[in-house]
Backbone as JSON, one array per atom type, in Angstrom:
{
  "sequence": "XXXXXXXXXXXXXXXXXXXXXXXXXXXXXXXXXXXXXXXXXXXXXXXXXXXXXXXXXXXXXXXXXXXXXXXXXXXXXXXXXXXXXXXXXXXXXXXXXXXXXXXXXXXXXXXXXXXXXXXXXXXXXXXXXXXXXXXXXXXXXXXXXXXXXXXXXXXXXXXXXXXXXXXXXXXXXXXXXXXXXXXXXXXXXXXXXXXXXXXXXXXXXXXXXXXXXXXXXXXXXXXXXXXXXXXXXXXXXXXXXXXXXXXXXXXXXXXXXXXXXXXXXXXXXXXXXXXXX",
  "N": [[5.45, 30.24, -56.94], [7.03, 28.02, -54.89], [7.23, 27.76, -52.52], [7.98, 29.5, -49.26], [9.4, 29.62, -47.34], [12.6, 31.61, -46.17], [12.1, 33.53, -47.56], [11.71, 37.02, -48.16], [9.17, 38.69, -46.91], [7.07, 41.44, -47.15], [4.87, 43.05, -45.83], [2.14, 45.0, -45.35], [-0.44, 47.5, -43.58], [0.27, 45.61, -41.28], [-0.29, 45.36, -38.55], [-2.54, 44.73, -37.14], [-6.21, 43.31, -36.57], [-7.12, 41.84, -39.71], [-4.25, 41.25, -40.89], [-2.45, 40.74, -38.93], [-2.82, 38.09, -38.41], [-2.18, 37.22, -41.1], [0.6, 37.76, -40.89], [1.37, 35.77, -38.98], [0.88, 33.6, -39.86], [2.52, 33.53, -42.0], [4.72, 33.63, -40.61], [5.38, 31.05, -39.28], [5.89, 29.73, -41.58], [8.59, 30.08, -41.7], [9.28, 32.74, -42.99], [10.96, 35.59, -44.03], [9.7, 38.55, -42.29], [8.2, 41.96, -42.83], [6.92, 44.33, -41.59], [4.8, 46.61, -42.01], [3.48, 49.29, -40.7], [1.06, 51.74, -39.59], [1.19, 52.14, -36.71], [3.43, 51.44, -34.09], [3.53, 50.39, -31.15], [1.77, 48.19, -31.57], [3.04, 47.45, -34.72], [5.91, 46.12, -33.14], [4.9, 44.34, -31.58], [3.69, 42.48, -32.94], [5.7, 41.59, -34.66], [7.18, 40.24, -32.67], [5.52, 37.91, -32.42], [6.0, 36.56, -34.53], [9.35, 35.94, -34.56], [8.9, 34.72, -32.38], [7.4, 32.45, -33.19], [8.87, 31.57, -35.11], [9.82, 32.74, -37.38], [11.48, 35.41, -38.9], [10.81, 38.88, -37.75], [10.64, 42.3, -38.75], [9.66, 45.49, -38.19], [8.51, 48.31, -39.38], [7.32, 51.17, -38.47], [5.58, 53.22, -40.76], [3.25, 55.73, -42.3], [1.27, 54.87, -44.63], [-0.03, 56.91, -46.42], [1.27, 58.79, -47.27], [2.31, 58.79, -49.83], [4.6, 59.65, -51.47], [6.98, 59.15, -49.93], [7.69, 56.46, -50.65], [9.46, 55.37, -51.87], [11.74, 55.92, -50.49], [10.78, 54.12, -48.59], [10.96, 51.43, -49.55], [13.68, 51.01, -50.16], [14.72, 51.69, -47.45], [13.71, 49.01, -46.58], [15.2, 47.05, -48.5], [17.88, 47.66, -47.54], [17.47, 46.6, -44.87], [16.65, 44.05, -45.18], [17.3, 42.53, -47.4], [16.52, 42.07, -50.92], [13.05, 42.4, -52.31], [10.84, 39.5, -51.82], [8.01, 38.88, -51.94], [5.15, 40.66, -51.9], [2.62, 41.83, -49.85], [-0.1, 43.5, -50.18], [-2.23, 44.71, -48.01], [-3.38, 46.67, -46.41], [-5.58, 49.07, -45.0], [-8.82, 51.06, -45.61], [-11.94, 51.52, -43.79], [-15.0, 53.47, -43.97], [-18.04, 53.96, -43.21], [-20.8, 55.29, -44.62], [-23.3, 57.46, -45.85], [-23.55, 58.51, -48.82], [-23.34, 61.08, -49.69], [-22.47, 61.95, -47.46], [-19.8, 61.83, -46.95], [-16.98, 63.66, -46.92], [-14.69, 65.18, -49.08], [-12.24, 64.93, -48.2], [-12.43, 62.22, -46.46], [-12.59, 60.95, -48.7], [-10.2, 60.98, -50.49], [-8.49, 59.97, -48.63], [-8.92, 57.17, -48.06], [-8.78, 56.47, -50.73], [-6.67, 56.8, -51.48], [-4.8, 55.03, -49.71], [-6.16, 52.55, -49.75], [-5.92, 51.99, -52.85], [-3.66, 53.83, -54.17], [-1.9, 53.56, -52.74], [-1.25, 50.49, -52.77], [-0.85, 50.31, -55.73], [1.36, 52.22, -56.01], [3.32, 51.48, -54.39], [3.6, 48.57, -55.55], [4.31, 49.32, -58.03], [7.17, 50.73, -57.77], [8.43, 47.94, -56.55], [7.98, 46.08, -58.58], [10.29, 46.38, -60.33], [12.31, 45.41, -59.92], [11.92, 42.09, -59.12], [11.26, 41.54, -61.23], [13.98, 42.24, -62.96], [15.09, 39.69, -61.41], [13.35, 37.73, -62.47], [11.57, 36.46, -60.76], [8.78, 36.55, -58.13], [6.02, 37.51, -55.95], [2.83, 39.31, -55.67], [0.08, 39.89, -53.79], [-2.65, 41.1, -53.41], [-4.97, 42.28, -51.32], [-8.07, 42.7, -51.4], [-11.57, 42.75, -51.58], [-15.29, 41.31, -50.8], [-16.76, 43.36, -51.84], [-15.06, 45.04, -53.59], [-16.64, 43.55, -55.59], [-19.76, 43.31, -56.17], [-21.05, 46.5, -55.22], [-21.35, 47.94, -52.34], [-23.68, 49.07, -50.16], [-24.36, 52.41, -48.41], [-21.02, 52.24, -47.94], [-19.8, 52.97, -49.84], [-17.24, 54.1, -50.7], [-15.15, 52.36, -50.01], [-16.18, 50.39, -51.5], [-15.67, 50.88, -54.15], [-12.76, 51.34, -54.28], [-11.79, 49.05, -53.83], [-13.16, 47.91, -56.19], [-11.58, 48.88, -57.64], [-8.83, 48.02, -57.13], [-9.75, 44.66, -57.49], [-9.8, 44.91, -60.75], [-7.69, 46.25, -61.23], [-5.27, 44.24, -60.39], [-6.07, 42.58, -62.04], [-5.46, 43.15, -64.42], [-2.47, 43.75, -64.33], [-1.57, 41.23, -64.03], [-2.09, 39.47, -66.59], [-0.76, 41.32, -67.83], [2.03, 40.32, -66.71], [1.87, 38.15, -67.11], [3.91, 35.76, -68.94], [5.77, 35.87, -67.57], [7.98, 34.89, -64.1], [6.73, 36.65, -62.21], [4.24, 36.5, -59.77], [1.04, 37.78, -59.75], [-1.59, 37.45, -57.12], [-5.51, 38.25, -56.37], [-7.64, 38.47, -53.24], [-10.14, 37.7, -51.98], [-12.36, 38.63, -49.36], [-15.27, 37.92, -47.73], [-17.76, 38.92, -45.21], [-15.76, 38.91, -42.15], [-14.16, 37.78, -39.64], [-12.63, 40.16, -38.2], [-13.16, 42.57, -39.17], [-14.74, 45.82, -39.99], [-17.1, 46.0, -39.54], [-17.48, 43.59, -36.67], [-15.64, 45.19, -35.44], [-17.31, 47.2, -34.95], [-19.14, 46.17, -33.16], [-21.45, 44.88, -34.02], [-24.09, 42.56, -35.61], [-23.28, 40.39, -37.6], [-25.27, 39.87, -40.99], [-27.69, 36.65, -40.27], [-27.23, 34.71, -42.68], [-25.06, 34.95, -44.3], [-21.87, 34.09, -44.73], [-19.19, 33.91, -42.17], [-15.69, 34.55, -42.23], [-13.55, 33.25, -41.04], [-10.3, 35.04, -39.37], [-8.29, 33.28, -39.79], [-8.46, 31.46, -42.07], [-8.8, 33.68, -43.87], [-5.88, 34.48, -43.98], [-4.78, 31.79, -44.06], [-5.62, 31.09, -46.86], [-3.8, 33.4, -48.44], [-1.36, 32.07, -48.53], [-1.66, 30.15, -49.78], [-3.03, 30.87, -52.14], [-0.46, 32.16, -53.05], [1.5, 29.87, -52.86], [0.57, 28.56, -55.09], [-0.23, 29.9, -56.79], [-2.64, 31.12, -57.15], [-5.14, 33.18, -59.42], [-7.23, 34.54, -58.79], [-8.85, 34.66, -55.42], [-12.02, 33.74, -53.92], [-13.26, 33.49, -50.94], [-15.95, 33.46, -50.08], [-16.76, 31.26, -51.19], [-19.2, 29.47, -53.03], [-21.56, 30.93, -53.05], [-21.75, 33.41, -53.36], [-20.16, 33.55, -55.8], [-21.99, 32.68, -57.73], [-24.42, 34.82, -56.68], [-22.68, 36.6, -58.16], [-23.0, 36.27, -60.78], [-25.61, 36.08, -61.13], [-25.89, 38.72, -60.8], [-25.13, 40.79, -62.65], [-26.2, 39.43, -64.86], [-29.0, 39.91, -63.71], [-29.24, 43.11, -62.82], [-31.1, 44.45, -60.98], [-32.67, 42.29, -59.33], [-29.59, 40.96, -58.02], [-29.62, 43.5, -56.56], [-32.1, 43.1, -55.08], [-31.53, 40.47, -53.69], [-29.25, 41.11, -52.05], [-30.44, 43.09, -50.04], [-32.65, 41.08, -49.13], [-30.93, 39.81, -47.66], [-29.51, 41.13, -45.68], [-28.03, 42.74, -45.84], [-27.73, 45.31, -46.91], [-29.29, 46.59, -44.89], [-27.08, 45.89, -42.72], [-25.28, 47.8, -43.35], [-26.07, 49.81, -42.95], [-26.72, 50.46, -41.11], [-23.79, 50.18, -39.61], [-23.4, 52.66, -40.5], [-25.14, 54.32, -39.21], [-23.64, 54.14, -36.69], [-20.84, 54.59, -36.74], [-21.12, 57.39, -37.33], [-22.7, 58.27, -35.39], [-20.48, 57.63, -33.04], [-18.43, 59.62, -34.28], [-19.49, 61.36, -33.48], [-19.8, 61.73, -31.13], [-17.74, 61.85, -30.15], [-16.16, 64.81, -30.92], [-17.48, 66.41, -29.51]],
  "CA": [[6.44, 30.2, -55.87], [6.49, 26.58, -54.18], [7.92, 27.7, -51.25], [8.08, 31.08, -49.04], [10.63, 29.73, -46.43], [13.08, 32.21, -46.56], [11.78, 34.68, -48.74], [11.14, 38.56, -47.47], [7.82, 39.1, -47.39], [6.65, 42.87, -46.99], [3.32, 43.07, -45.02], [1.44, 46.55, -45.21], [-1.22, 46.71, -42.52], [0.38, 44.23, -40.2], [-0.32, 45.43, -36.61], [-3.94, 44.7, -36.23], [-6.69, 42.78, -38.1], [-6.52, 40.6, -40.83], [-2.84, 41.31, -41.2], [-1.36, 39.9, -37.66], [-2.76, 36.8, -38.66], [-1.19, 36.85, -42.08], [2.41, 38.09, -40.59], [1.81, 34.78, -38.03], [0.8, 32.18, -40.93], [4.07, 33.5, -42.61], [6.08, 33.02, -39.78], [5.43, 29.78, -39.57], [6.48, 29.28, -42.73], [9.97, 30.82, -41.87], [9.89, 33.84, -43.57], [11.38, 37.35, -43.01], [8.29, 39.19, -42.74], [8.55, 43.12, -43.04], [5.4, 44.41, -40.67], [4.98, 48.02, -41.87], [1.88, 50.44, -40.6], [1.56, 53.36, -38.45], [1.4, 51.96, -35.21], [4.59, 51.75, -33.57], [2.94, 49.24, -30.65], [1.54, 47.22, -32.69], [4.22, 46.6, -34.73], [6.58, 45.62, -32.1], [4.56, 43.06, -31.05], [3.38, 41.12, -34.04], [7.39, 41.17, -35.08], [7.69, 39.42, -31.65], [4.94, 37.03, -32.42], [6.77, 36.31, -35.94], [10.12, 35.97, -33.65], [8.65, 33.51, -31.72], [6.57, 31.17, -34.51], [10.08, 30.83, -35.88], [10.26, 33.84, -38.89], [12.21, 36.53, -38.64], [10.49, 39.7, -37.6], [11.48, 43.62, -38.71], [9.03, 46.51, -38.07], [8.88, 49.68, -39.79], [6.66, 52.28, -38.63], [5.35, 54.08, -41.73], [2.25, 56.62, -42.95], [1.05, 54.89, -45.95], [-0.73, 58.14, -47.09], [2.75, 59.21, -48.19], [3.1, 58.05, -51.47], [5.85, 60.88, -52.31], [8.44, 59.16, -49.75], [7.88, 55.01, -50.51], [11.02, 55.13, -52.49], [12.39, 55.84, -49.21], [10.65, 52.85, -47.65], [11.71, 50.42, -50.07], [15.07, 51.56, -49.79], [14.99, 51.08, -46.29], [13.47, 47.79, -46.55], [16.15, 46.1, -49.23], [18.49, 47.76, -46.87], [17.18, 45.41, -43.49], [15.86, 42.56, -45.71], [17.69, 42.32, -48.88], [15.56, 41.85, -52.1], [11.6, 41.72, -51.65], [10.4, 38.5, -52.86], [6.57, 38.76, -52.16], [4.44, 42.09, -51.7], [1.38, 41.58, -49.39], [-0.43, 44.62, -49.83], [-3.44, 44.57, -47.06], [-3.79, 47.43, -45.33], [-7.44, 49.48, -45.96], [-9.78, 52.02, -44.54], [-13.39, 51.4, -43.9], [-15.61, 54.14, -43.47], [-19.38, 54.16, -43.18], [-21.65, 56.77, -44.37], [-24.32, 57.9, -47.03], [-22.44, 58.7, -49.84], [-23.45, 62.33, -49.18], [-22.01, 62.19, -45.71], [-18.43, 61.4, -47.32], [-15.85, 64.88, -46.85], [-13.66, 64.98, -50.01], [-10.89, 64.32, -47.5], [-12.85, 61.29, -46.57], [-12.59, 60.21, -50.38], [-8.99, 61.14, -50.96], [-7.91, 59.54, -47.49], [-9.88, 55.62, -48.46], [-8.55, 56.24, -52.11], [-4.76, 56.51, -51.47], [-4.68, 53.96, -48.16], [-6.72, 51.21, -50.17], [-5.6, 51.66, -54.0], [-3.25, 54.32, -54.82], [-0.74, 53.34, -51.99], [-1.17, 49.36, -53.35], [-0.12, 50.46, -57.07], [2.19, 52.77, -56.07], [4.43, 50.34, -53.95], [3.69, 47.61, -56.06], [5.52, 50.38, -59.17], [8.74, 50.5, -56.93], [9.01, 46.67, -56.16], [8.59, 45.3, -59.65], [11.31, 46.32, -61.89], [13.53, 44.45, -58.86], [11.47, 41.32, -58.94], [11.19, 41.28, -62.81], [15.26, 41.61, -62.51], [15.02, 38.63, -60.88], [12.85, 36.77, -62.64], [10.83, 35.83, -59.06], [8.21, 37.16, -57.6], [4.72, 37.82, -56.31], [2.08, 40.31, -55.61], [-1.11, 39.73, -53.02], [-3.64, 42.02, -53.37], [-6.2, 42.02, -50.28], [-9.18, 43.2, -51.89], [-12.73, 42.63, -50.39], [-16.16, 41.07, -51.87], [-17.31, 44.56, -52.1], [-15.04, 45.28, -55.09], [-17.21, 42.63, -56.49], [-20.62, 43.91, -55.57], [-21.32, 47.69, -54.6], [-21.69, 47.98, -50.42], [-24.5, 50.16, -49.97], [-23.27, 53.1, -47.01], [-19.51, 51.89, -48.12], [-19.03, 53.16, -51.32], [-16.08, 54.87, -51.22], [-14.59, 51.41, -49.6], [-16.2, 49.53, -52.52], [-14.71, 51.26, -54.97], [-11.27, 51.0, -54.71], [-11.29, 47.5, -53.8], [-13.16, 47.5, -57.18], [-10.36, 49.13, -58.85], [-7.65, 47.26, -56.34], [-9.55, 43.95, -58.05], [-9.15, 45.3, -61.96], [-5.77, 46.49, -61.8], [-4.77, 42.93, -60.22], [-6.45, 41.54, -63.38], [-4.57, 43.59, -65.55], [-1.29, 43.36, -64.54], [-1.66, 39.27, -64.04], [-2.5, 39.71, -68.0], [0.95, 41.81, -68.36], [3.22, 39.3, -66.0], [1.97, 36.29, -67.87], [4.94, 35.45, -69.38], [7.37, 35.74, -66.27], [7.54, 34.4, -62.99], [5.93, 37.1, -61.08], [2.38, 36.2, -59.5], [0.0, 38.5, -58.52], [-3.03, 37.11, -56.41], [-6.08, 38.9, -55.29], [-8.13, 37.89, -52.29], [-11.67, 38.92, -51.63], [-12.98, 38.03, -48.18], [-16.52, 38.53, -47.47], [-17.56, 39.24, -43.91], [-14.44, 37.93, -41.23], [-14.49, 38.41, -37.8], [-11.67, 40.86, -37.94], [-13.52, 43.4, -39.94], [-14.89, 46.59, -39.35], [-18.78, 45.67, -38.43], [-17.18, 43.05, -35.82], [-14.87, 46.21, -34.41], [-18.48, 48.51, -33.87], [-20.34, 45.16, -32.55], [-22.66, 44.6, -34.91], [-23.63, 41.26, -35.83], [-24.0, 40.09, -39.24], [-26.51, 38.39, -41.44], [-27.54, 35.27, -40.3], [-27.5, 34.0, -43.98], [-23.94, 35.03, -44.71], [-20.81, 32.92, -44.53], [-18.01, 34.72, -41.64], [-14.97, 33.53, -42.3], [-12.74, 33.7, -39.35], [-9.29, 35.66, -40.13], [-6.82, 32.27, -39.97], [-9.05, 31.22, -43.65], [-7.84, 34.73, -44.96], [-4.66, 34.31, -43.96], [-4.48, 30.37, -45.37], [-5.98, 31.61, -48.8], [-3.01, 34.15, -48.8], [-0.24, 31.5, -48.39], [-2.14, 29.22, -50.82], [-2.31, 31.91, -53.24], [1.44, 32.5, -53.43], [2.39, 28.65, -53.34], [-0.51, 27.56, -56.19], [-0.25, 31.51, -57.92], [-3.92, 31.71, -58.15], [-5.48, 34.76, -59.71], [-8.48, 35.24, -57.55], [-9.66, 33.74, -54.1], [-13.54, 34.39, -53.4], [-13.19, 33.38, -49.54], [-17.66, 33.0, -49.72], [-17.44, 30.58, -52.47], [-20.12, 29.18, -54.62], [-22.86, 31.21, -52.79], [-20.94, 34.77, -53.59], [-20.24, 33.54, -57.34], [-23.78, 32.28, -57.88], [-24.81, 36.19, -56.71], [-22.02, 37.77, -58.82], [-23.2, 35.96, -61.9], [-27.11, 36.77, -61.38], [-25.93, 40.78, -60.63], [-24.13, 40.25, -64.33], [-27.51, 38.97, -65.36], [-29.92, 41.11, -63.42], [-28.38, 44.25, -61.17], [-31.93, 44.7, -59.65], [-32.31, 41.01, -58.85], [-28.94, 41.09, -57.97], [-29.63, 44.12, -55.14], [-33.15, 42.13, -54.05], [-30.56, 39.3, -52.81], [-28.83, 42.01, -51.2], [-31.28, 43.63, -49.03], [-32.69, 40.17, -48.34], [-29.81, 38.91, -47.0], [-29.57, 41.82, -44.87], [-26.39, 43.41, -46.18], [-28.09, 46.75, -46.55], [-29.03, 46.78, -42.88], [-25.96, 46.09, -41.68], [-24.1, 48.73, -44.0], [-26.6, 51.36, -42.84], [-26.26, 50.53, -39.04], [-22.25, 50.48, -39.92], [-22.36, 54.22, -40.65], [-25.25, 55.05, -38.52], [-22.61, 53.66, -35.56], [-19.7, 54.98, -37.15], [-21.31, 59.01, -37.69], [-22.85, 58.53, -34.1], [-19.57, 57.34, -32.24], [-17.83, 60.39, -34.47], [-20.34, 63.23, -33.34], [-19.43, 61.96, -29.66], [-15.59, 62.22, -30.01], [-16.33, 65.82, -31.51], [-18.56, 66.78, -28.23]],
  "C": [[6.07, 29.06, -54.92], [6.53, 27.05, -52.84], [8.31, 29.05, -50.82], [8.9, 31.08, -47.29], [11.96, 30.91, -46.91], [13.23, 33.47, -46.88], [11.49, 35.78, -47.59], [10.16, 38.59, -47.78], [7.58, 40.91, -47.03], [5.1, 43.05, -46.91], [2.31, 44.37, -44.48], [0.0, 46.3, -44.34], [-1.31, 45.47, -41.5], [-0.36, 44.39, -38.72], [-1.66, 45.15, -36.12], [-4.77, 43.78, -37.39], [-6.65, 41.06, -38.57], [-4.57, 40.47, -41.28], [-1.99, 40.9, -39.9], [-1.58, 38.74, -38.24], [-1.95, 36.42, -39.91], [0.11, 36.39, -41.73], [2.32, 36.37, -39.28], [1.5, 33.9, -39.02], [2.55, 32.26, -41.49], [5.14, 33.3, -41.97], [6.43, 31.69, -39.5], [5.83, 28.98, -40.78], [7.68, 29.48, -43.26], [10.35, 31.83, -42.72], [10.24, 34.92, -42.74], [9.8, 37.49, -43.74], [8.67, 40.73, -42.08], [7.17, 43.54, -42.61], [5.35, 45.84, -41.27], [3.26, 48.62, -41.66], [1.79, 51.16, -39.36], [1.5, 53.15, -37.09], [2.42, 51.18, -34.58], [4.6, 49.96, -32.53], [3.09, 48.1, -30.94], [2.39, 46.13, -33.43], [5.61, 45.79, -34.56], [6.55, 44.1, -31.81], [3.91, 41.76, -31.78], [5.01, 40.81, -34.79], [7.5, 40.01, -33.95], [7.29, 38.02, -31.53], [5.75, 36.43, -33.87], [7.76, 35.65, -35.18], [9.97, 34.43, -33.2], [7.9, 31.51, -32.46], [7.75, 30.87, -35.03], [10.01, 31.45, -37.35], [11.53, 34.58, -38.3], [11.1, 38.06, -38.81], [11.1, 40.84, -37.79], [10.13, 44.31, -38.51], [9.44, 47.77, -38.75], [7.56, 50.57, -39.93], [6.32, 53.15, -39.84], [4.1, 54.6, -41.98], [2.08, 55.73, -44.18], [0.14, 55.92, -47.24], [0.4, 58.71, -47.79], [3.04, 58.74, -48.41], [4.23, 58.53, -51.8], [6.83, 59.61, -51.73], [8.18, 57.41, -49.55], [8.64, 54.77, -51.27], [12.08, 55.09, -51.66], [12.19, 54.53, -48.33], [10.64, 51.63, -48.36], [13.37, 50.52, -50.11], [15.64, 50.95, -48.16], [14.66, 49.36, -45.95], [14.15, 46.9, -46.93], [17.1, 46.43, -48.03], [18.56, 46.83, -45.11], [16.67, 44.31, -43.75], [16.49, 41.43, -47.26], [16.38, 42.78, -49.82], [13.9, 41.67, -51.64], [11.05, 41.33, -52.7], [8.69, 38.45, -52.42], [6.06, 40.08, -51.01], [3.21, 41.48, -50.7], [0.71, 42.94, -49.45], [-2.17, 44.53, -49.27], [-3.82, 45.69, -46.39], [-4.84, 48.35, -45.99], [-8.16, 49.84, -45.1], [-10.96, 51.63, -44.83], [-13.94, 52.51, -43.58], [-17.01, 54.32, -43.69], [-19.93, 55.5, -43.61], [-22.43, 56.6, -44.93], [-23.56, 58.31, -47.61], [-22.17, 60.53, -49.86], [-22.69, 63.31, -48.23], [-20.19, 61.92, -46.11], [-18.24, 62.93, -47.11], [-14.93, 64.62, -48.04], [-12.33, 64.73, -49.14], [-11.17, 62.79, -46.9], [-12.02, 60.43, -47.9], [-10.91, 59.77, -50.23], [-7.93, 60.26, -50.15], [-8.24, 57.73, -48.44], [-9.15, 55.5, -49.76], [-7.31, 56.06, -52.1], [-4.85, 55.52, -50.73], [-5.09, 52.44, -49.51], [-6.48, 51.36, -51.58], [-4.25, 52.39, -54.76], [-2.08, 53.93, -54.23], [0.15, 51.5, -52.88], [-0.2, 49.16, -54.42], [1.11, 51.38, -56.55], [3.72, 51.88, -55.1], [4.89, 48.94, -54.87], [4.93, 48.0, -57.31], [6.9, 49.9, -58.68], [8.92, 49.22, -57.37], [9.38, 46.03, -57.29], [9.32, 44.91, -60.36], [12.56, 45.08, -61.41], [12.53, 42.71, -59.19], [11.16, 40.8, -60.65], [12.82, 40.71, -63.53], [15.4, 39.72, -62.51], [14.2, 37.44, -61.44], [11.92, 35.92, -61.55], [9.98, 37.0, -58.53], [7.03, 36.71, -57.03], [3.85, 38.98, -55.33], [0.97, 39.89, -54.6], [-1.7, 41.23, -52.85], [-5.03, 41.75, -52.68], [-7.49, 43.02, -50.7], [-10.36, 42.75, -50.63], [-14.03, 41.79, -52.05], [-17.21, 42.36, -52.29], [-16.95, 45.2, -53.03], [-15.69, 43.88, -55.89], [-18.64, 43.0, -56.87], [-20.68, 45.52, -55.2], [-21.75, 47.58, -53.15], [-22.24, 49.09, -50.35], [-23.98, 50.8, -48.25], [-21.72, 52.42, -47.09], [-18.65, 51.98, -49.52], [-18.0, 53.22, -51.54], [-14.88, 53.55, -51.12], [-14.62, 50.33, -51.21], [-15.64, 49.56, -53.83], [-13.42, 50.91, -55.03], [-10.88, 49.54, -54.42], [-11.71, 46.63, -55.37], [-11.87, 47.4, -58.33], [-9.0, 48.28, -58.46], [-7.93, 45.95, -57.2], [-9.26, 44.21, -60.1], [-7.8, 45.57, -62.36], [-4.97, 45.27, -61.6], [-5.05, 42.33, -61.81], [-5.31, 41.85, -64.43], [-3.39, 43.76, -65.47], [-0.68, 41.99, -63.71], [-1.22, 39.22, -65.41], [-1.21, 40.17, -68.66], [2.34, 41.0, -68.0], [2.6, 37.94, -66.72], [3.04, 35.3, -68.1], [6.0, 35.49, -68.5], [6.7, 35.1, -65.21], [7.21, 35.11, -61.78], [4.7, 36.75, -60.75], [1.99, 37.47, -59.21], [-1.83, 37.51, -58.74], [-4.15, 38.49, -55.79], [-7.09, 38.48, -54.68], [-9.38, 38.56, -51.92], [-12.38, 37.83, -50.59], [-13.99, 38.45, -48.47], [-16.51, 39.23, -45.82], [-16.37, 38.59, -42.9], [-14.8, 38.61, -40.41], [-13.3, 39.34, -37.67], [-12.11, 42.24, -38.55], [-14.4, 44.83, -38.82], [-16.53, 46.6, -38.82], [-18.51, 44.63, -37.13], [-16.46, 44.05, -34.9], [-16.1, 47.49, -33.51], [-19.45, 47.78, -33.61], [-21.45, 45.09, -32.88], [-22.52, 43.17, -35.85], [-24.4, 40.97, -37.28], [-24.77, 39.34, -39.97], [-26.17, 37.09, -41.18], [-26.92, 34.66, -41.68], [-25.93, 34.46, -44.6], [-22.91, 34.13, -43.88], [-20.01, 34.28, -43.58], [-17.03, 33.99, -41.76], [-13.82, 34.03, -41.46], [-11.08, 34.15, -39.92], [-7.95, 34.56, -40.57], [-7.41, 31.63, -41.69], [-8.31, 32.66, -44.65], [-6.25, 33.97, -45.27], [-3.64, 32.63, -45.07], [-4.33, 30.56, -46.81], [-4.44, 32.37, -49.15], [-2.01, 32.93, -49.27], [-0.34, 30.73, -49.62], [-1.52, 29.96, -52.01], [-0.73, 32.53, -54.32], [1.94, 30.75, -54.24], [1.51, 28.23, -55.36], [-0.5, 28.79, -57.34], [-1.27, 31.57, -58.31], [-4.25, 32.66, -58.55], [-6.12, 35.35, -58.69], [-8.89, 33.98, -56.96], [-10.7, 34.29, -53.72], [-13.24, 33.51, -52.11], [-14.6, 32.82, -49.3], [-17.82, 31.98, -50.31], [-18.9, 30.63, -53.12], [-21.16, 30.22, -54.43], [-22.46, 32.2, -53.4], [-21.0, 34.71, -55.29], [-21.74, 33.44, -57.97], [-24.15, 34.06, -58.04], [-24.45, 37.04, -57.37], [-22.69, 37.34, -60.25], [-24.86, 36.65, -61.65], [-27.16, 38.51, -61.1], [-25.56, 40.93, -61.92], [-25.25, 40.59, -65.21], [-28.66, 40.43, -65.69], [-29.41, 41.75, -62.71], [-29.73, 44.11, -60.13], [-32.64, 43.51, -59.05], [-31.2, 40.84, -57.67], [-29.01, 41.78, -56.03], [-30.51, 43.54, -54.47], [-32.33, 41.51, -52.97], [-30.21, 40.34, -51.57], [-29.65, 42.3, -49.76], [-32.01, 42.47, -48.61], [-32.22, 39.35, -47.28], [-29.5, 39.93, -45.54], [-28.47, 42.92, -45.22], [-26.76, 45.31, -46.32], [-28.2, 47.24, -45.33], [-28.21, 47.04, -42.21], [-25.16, 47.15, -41.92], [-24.77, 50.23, -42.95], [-26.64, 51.43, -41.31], [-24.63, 50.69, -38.77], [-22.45, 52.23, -39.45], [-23.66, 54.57, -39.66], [-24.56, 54.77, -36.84], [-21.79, 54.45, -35.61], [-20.11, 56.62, -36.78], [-21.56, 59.36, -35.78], [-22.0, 58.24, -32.99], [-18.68, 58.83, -32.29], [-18.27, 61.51, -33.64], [-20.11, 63.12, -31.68], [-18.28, 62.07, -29.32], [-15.47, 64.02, -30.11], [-16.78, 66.55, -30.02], [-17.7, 66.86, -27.08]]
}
């Protein structure tokens, strides 16, 4: 897709984040952009910032935990947008813990939000965009489905499975002109160890959220498969985990990445147990 003037985009996780900045790269690039995620606020005011960059802004408050009624919110969406010519699906729970310390509602919550919601919107949109012969897909993964994130399992997971299922239905759209891209940041300053002020390994790359956002746009115009955001250093590490895993974790815990995961959740458990109180 050369060009995304125009086009409806549909932006899950807009209102905060890595996803305002997206919904403002795309406005600049004159699209309708379709803000949807549960804060009301929020998405008001990144429509307005859209608005103003010169897109077209819509908002639509929605739960993405309810999968049952997104037949309803594509519905409503063709209905205030027409046709939707490119999916962004970004929005994604972090939660810190020991893997122990997870609540099966924990699990089930992280597992729909960050993979089941993804595929299950993505289901809807296609058969329309296949129609059509036009499309594409963005899938905001992380470098943690690349890697395991020690204290962030449940996170790392489905961004694992968020990057596999991208692979595999790239592999099935071959032959047409739908894309799907998926995008794996490493650390960004929009993330959730920058939201509980904790500062991250020296020795890692941050890549500030307007680089996400670029990669996205790229992605669409150029239809790459996958964007590693860390480059060479990140590949380098994924190939010697390939190699050796316990090599692989050394790096890890050198780099500090264990540290920070395990100060993540002991932040996260000790902010919870004072909300509770």
């Amino acid at each position: 897709m050369k060009t995304i003037a125009g086009k409806t985009v549909v932006l899950t996780g807009a209102s905060g984040g890595i996803g305002a900045f997206i919904a403002r790269a795309l406005a600049k690039e004159q699209a309708t952009v379709v803000s949807v995620s549960r804060a009301q606020k929020g998405l008001d005011k990144i429509s307005a910032e859209v608005e103003a960059a010169g897109g077209r802004g819509i908002s639509i408050p929605f739960d993405l935990s309810k999968l049952e009624e997104f037949s309803v919110l594509v519905q409503q969406i063709e209905q205030l947008a027409g046709p939707i010519d490119i999916l962004i699906n970004n929005a994604a729970i972090e939660k810190y813990r020991p893997f122990q310390k997870y609540t099966l509602e924990d699990v089930q919550c992280l597992l729909t939000t960050n993979l089941l919601a993804p595929m299950e919107l993505t289901r809807l949109v296609l058969p329309s965009m296949l129609e059509r012969n036009s499309g594409h897909i963005v899938n905001i993964a992380s470098l943690a489905g690349k890697k395991g994130a020690p204290y962030n399992s449940i996170y790392s997971a489905s961004k694992a499975g968020l990057i596999m299922w991208s692979d595999a239905i790239q592999q099935e759209l071959a032959n047409t002109n739908v894309g799907v891209s998926v995008i794996c940041p490493g650390f960004t300053d929009a993330g959730m160890y920058h939201a509980l002020d904790i500062t991250a390994p020296s020795a890692a790359h941050i890549a500030q959220p307007t680089e996400v956002a670029d990669a996205v746009l790229q992605s669409i115009k150029q239809n790459q498969k996958e964007v590693i955001l860390d480059g060479a250093a990140s590949k380098i590490l994924f190939a010697i985990s390939q190699i050796s895993p316990q090599f692989g974790d050394a790096i890890y815990r050198r780099v500090g990445v264990v540290e920070l995961n395990q100060s993540c959740a002991e932040k996260q458990m000790h902010e919870g147990n004072l909300a509770k109180n």
